[in-house]
CHARMM internal coordinates of N, CA and C (Angstrom, degrees):
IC EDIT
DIST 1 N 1 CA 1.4283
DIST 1 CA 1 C 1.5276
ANGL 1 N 1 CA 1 C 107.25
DIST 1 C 2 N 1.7955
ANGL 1 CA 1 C 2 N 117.07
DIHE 1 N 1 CA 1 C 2 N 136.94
DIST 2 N 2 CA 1.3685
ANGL 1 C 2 N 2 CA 106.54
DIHE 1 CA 1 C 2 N 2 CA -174.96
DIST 2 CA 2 C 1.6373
ANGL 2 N 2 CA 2 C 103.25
DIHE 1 C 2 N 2 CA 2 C -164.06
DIST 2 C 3 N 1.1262
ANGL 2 CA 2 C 3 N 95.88
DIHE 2 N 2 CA 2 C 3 N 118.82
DIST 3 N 3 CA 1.6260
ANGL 2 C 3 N 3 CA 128.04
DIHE 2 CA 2 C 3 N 3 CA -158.07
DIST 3 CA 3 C 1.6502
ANGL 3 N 3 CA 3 C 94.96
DIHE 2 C 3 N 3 CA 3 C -85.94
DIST 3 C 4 N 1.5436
ANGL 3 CA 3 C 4 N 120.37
DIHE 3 N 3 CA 3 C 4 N 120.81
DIST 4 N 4 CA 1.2505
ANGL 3 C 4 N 4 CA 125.85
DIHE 3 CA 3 C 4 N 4 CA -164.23
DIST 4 CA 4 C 1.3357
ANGL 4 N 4 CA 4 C 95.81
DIHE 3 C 4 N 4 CA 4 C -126.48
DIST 4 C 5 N 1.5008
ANGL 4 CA 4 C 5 N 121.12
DIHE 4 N 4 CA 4 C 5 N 102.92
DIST 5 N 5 CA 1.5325
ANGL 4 C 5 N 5 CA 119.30
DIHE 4 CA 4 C 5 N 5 CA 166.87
DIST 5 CA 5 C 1.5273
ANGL 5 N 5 CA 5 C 115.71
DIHE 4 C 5 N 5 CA 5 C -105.82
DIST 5 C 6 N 1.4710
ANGL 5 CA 5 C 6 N 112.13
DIHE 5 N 5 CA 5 C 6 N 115.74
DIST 6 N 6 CA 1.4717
ANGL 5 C 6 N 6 CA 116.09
DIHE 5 CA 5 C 6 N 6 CA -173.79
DIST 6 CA 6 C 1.4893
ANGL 6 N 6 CA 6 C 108.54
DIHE 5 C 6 N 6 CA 6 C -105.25
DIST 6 C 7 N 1.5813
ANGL 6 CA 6 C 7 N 113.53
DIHE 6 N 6 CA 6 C 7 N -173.98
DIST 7 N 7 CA 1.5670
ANGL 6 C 7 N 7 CA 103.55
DIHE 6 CA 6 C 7 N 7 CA 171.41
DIST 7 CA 7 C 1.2424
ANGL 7 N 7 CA 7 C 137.57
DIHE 6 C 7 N 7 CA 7 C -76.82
DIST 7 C 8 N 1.4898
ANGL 7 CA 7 C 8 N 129.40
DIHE 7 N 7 CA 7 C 8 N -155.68
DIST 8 N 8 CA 1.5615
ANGL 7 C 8 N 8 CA 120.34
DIHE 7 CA 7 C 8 N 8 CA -166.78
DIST 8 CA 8 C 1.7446
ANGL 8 N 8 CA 8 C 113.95
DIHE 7 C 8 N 8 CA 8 C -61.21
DIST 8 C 9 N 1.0171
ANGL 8 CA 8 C 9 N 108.68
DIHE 8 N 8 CA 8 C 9 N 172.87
DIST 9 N 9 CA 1.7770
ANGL 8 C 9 N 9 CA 107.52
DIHE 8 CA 8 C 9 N 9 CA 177.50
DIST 9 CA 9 C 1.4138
ANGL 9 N 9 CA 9 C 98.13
DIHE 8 C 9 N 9 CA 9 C 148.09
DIST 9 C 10 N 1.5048
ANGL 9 CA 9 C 10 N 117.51
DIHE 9 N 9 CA 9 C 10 N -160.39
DIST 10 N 10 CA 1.5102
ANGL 9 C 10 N 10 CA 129.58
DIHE 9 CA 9 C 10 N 10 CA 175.19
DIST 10 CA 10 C 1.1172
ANGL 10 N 10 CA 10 C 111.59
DIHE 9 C 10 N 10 CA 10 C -89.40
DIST 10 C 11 N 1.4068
ANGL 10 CA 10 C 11 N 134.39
DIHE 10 N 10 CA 10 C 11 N -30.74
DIST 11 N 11 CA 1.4176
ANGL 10 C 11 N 11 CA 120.42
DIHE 10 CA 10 C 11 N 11 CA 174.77
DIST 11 CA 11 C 1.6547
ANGL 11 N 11 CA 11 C 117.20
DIHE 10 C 11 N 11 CA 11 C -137.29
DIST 11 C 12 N 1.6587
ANGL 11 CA 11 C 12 N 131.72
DIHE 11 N 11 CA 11 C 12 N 72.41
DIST 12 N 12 CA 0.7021
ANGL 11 C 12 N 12 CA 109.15
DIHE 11 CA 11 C 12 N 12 CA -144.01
DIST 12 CA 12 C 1.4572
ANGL 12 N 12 CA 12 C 116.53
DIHE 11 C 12 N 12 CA 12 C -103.05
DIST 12 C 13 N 1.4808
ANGL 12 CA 12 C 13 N 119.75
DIHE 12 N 12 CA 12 C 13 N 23.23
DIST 13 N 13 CA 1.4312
ANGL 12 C 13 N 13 CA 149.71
DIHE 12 CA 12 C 13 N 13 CA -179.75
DIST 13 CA 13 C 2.2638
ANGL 13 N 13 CA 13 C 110.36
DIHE 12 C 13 N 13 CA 13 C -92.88
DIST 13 C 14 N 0.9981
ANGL 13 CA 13 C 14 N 95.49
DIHE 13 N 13 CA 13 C 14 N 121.60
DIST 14 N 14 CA 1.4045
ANGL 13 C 14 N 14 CA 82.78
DIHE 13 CA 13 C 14 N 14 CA 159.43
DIST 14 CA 14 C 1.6143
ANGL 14 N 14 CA 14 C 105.88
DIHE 13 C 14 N 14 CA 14 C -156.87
DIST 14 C 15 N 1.0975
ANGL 14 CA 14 C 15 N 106.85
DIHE 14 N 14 CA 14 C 15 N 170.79
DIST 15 N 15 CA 1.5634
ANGL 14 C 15 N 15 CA 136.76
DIHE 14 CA 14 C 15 N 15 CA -170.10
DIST 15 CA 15 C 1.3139
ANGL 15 N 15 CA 15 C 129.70
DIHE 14 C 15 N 15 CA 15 C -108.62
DIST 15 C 16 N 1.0694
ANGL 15 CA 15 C 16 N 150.26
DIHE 15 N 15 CA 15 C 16 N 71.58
DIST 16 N 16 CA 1.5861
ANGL 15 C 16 N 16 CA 147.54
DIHE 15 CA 15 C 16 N 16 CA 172.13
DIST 16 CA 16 C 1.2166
ANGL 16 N 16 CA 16 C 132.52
DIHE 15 C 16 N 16 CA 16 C -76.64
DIST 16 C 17 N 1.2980
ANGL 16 CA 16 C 17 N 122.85
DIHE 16 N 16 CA 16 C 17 N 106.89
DIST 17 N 17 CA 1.5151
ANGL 16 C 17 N 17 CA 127.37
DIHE 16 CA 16 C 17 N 17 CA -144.06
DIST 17 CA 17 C 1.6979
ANGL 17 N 17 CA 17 C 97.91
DIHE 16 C 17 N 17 CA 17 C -114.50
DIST 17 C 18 N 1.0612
ANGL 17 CA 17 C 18 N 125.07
DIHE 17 N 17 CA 17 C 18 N 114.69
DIST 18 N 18 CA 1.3527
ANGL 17 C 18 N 18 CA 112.58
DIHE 17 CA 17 C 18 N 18 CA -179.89
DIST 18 CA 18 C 1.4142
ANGL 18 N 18 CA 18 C 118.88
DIHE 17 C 18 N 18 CA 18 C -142.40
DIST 18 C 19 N 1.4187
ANGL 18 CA 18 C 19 N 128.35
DIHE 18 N 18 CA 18 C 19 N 123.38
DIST 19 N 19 CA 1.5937
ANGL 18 C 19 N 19 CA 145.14
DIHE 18 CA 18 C 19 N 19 CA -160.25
DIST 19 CA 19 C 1.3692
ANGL 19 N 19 CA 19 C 112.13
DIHE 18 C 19 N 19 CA 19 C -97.61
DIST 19 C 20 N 1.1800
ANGL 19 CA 19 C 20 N 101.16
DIHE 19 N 19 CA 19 C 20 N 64.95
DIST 20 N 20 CA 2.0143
ANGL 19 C 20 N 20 CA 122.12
DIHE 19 CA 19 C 20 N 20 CA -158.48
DIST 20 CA 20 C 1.6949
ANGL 20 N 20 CA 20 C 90.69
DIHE 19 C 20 N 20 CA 20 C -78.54
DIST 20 C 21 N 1.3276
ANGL 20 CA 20 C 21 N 129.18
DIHE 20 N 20 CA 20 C 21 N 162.32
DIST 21 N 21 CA 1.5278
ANGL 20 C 21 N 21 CA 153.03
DIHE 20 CA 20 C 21 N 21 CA -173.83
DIST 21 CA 21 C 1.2630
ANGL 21 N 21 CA 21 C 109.13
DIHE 20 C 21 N 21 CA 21 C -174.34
DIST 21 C 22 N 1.4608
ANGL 21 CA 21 C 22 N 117.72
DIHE 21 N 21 CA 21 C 22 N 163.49
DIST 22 N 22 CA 1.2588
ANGL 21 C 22 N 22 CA 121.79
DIHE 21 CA 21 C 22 N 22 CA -167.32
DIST 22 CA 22 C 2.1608
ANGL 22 N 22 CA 22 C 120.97
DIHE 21 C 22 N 22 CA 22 C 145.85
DIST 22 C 23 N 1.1293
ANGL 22 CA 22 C 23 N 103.04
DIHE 22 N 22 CA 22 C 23 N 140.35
DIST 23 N 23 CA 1.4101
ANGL 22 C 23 N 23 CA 108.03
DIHE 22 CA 22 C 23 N 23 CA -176.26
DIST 23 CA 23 C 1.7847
ANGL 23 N 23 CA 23 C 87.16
DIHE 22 C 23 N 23 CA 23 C -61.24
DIST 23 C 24 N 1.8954
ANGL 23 CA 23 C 24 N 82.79
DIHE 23 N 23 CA 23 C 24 N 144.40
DIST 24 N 24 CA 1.4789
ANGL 23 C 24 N 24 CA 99.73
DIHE 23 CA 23 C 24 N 24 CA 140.65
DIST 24 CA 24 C 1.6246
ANGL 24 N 24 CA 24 C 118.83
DIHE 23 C 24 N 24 CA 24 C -130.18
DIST 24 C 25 N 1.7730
ANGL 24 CA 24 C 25 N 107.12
DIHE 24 N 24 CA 24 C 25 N 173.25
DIST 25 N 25 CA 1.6703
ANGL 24 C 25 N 25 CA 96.36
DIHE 24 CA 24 C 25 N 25 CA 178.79
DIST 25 CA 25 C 1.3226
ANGL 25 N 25 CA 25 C 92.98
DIHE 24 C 25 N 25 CA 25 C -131.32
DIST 25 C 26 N 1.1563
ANGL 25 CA 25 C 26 N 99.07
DIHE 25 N 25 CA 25 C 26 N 159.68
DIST 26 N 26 CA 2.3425
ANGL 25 C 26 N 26 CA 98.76
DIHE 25 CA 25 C 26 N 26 CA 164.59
DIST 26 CA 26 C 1.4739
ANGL 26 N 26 CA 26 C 96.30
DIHE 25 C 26 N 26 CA 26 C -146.22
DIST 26 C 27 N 0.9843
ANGL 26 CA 26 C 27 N 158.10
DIHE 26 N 26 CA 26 C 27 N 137.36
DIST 27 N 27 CA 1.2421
ANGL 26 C 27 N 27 CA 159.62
DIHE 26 CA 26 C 27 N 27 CA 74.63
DIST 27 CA 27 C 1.3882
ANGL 27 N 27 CA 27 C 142.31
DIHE 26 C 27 N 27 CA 27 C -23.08
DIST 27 C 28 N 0.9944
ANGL 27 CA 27 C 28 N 128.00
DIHE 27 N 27 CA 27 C 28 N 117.92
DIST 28 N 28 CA 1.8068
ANGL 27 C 28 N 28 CA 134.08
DIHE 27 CA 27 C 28 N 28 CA -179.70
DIST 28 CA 28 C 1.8463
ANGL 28 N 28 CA 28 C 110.22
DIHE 27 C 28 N 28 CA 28 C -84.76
DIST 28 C 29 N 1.4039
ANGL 28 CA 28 C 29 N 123.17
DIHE 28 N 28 CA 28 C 29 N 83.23
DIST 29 N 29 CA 1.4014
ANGL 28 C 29 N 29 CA 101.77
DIHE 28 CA 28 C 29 N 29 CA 175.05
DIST 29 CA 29 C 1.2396
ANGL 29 N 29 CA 29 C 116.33
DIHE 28 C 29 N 29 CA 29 C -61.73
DIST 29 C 30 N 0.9129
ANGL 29 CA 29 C 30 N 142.88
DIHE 29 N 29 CA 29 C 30 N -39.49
DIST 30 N 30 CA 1.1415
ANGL 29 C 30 N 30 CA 164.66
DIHE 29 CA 29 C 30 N 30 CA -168.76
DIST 30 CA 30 C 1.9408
ANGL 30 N 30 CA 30 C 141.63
DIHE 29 C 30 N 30 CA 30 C -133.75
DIST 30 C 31 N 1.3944
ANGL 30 CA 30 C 31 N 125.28
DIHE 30 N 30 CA 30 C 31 N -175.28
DIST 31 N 31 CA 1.7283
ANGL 30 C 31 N 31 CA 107.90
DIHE 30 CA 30 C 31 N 31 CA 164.38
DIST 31 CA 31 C 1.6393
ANGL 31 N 31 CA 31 C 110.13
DIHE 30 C 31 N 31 CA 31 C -65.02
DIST 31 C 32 N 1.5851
ANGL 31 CA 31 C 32 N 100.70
DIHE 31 N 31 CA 31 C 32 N -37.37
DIST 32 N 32 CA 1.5337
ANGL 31 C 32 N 32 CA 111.75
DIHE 31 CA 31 C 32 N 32 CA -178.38
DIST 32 CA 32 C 1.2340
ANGL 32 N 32 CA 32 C 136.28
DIHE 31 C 32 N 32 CA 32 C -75.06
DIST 32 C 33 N 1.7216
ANGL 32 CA 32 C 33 N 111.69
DIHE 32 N 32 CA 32 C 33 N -38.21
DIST 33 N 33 CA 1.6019
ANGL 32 C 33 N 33 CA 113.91
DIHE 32 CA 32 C 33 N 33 CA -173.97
DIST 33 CA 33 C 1.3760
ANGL 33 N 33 CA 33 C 92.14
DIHE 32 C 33 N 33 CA 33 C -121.53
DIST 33 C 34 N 1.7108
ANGL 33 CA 33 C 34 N 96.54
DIHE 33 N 33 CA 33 C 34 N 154.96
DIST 34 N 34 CA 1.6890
ANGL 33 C 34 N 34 CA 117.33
DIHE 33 CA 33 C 34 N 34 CA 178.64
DIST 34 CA 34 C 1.6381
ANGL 34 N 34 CA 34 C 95.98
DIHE 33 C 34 N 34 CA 34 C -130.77
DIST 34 C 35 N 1.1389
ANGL 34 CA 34 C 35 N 127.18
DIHE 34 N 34 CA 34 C 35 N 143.86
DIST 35 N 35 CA 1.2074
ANGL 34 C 35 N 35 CA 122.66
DIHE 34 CA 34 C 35 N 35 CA 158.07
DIST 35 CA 35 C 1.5032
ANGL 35 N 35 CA 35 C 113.62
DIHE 34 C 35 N 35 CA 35 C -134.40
DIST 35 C 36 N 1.6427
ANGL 35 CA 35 C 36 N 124.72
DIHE 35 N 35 CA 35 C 36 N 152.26
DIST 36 N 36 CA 1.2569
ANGL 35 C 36 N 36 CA 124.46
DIHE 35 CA 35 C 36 N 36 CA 174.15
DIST 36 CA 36 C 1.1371
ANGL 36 N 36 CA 36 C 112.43
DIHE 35 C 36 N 36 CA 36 C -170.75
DIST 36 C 37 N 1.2261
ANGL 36 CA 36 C 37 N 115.71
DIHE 36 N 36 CA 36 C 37 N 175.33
DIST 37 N 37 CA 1.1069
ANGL 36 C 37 N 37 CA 156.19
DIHE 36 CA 36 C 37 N 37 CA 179.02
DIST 37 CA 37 C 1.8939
ANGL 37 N 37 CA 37 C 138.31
DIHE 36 C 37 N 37 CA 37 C -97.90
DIST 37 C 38 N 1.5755
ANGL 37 CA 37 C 38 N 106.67
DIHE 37 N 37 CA 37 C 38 N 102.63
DIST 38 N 38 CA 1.8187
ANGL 37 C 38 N 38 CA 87.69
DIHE 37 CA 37 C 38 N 38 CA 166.34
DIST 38 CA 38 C 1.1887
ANGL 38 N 38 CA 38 C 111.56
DIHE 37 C 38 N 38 CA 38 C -157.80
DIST 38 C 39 N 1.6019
ANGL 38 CA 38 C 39 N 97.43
DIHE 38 N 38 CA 38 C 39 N 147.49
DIST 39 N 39 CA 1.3683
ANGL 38 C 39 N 39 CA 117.24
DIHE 38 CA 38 C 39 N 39 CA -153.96
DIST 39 CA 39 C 1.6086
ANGL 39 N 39 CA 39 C 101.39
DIHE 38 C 39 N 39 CA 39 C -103.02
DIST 39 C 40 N 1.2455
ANGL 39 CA 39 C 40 N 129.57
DIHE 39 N 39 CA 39 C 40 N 158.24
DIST 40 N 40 CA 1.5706
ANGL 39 C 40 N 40 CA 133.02
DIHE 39 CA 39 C 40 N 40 CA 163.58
DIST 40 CA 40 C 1.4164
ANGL 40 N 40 CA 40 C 99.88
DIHE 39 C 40 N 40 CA 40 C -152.18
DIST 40 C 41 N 1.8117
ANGL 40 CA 40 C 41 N 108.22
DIHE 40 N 40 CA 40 C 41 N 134.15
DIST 41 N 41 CA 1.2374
ANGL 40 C 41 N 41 CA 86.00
DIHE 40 CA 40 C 41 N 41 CA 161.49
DIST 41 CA 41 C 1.8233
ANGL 41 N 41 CA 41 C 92.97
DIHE 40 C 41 N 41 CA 41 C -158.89
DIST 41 C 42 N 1.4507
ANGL 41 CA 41 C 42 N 141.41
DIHE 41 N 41 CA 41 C 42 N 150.32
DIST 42 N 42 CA 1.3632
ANGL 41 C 42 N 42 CA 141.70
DIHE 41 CA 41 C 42 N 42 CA -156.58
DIST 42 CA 42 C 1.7605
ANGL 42 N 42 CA 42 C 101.89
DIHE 41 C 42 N 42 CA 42 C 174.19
DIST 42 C 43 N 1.1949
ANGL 42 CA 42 C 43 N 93.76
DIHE 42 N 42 CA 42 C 43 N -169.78
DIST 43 N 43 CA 1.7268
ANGL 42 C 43 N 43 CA 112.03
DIHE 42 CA 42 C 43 N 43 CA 176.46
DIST 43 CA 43 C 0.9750
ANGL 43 N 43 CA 43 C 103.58
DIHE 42 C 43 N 43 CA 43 C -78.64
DIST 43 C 44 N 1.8102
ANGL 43 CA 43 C 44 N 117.05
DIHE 43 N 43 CA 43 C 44 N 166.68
DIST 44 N 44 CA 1.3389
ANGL 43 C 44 N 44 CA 135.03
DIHE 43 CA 43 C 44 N 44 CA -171.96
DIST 44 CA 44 C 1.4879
ANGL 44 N 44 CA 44 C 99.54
DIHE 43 C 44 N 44 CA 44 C -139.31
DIST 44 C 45 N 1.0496
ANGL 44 CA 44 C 45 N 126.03
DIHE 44 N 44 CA 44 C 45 N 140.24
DIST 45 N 45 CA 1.2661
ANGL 44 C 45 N 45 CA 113.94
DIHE 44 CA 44 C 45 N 45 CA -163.21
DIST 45 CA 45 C 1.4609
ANGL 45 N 45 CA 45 C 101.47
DIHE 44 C 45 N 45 CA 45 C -149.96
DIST 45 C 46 N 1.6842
ANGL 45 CA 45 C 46 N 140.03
DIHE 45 N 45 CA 45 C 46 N 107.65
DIST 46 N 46 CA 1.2715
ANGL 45 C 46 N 46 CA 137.21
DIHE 45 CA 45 C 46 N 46 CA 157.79
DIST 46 CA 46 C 1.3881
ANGL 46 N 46 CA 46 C 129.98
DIHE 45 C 46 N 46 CA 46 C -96.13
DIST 46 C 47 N 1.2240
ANGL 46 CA 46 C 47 N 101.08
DIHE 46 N 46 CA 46 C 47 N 165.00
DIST 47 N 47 CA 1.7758
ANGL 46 C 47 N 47 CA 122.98
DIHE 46 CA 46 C 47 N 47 CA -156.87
DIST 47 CA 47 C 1.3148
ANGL 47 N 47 CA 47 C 76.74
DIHE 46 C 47 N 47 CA 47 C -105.25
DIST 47 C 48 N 1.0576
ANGL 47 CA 47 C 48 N 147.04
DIHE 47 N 47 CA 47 C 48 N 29.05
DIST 48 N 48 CA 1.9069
ANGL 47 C 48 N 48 CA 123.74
DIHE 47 CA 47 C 48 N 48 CA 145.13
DIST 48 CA 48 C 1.9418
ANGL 48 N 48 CA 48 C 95.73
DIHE 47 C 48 N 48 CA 48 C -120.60
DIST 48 C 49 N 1.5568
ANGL 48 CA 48 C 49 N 115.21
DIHE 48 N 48 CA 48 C 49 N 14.59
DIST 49 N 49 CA 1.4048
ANGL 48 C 49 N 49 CA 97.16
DIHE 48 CA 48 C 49 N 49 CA 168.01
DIST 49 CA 49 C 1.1958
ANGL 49 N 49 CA 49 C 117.56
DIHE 48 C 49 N 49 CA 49 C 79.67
DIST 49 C 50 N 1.6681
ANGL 49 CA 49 C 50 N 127.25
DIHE 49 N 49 CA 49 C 50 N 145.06
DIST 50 N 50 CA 1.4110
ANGL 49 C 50 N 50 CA 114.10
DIHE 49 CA 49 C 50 N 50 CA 163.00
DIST 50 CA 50 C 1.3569
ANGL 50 N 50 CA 50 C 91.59
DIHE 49 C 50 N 50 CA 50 C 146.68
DIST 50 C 51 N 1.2962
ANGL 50 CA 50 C 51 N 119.14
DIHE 50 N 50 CA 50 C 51 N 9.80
DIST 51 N 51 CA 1.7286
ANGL 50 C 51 N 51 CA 118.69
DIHE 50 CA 50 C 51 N 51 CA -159.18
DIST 51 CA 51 C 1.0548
ANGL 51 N 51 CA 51 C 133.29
DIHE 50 C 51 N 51 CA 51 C 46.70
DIST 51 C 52 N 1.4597
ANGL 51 CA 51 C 52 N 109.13
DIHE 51 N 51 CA 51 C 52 N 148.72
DIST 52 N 52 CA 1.9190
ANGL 51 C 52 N 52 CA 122.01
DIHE 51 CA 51 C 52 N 52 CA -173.50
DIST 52 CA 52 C 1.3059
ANGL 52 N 52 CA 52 C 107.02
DIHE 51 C 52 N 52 CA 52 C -42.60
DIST 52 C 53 N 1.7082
ANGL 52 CA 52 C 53 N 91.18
DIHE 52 N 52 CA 52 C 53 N 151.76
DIST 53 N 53 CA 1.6134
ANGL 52 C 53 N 53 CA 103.14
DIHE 52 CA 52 C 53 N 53 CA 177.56
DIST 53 CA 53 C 1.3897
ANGL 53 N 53 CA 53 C 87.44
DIHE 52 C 53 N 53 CA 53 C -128.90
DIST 53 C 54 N 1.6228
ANGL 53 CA 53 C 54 N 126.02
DIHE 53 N 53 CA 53 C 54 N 177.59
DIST 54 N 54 CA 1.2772
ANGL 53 C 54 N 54 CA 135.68
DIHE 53 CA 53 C 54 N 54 CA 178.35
DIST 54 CA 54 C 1.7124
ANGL 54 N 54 CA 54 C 94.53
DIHE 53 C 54 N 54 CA 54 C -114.60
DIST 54 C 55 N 1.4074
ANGL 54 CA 54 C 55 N 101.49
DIHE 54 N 54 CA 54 C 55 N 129.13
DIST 55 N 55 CA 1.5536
ANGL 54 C 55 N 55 CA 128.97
DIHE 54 CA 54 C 55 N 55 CA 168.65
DIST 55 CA 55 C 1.7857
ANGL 55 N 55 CA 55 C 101.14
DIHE 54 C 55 N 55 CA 55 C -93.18
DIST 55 C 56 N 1.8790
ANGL 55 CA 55 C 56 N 102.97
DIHE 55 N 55 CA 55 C 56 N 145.53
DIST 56 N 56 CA 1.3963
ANGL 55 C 56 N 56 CA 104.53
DIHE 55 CA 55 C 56 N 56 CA 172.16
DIST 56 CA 56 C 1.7580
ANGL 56 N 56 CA 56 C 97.04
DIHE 55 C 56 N 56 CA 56 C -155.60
DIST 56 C 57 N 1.1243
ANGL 56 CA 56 C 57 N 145.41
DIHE 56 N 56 CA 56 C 57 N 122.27
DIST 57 N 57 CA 0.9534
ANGL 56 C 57 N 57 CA 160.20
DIHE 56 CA 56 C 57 N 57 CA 162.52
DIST 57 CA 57 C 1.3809
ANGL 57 N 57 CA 57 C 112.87
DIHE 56 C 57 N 57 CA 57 C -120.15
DIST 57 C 58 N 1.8019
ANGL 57 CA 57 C 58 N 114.91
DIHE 57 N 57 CA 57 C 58 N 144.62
DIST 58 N 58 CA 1.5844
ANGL 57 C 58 N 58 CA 131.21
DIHE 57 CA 57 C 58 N 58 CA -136.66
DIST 58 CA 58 C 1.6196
ANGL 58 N 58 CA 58 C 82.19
DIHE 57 C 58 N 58 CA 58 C -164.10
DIST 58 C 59 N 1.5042
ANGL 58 CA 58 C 59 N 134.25
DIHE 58 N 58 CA 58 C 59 N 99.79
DIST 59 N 59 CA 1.4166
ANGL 58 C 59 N 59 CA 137.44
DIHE 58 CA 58 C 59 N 59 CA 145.98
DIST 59 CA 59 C 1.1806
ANGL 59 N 59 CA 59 C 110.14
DIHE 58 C 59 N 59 CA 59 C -100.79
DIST 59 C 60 N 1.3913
ANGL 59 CA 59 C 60 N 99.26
DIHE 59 N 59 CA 59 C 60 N 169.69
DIST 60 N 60 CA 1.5252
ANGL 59 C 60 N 60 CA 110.94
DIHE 59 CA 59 C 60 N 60 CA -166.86
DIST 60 CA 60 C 1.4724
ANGL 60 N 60 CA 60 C 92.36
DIHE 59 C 60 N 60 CA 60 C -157.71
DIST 60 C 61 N 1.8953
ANGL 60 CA 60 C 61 N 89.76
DIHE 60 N 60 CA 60 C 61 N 138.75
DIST 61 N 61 CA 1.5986
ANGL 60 C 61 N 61 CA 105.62
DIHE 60 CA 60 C 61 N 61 CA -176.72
DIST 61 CA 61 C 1.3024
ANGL 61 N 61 CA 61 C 103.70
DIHE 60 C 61 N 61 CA 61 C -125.36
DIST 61 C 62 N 1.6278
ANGL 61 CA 61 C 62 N 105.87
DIHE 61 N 61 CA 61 C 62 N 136.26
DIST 62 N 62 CA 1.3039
ANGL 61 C 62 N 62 CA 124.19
DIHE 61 CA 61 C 62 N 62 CA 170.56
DIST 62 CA 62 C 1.9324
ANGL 62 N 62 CA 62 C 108.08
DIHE 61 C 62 N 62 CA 62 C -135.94
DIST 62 C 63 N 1.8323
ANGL 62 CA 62 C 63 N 98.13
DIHE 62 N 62 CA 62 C 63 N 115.72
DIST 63 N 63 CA 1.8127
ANGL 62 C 63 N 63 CA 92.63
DIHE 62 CA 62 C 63 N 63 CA -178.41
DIST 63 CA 63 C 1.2923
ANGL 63 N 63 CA 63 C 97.67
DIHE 62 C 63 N 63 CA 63 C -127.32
DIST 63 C 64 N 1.3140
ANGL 63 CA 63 C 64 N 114.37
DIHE 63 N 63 CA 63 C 64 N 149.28
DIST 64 N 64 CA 1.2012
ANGL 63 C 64 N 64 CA 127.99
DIHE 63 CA 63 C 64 N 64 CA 169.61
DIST 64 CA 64 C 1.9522
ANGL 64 N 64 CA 64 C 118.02
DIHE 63 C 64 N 64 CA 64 C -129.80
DIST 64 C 65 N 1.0569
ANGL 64 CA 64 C 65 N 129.38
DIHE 64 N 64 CA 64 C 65 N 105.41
DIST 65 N 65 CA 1.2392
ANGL 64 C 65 N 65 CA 152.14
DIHE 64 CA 64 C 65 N 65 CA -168.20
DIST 65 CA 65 C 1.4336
ANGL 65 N 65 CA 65 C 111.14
DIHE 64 C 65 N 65 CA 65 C -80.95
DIST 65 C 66 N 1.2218
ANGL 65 CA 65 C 66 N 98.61
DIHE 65 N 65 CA 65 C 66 N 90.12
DIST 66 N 66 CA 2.1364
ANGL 65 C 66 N 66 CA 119.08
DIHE 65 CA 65 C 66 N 66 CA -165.30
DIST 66 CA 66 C 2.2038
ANGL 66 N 66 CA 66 C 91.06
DIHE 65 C 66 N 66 CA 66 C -63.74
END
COOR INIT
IC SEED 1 N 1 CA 1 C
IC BUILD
């Protein structure tokens, strides 16, 4: 969910509602490093109308444990 406030006009509030899914991975190489992976990806959907769009988000994890 992601609340978009722009400048003056008639509507300058909007809303993006989106029902994202998707694999994730994590791995332990080690006591110290983790690395992974996560995926999302679903509809996008706004409160000013105009019909669905497709959402896709791709992070990536890298930890290291001092």
């Amino acid at each position: 969910m992601t609340l978009e406030v722009t400048g003056p006009g008639p509507s300058p509030v909007q809303m993006f509602l989106g029902p994202m899914f998707g694999p994730a991975f994590e791995y332990h190489v080690d006591r110290l490093l983790t690395v992974g992976l996560n995926t999302r990806f679903g509809p996008i959907f706004s409160t000013k109308g105009g019909g669905g769009q497709f959402g896709f988000i791709t992070q990536l994890l890298l930890a290291y444990r001092l």
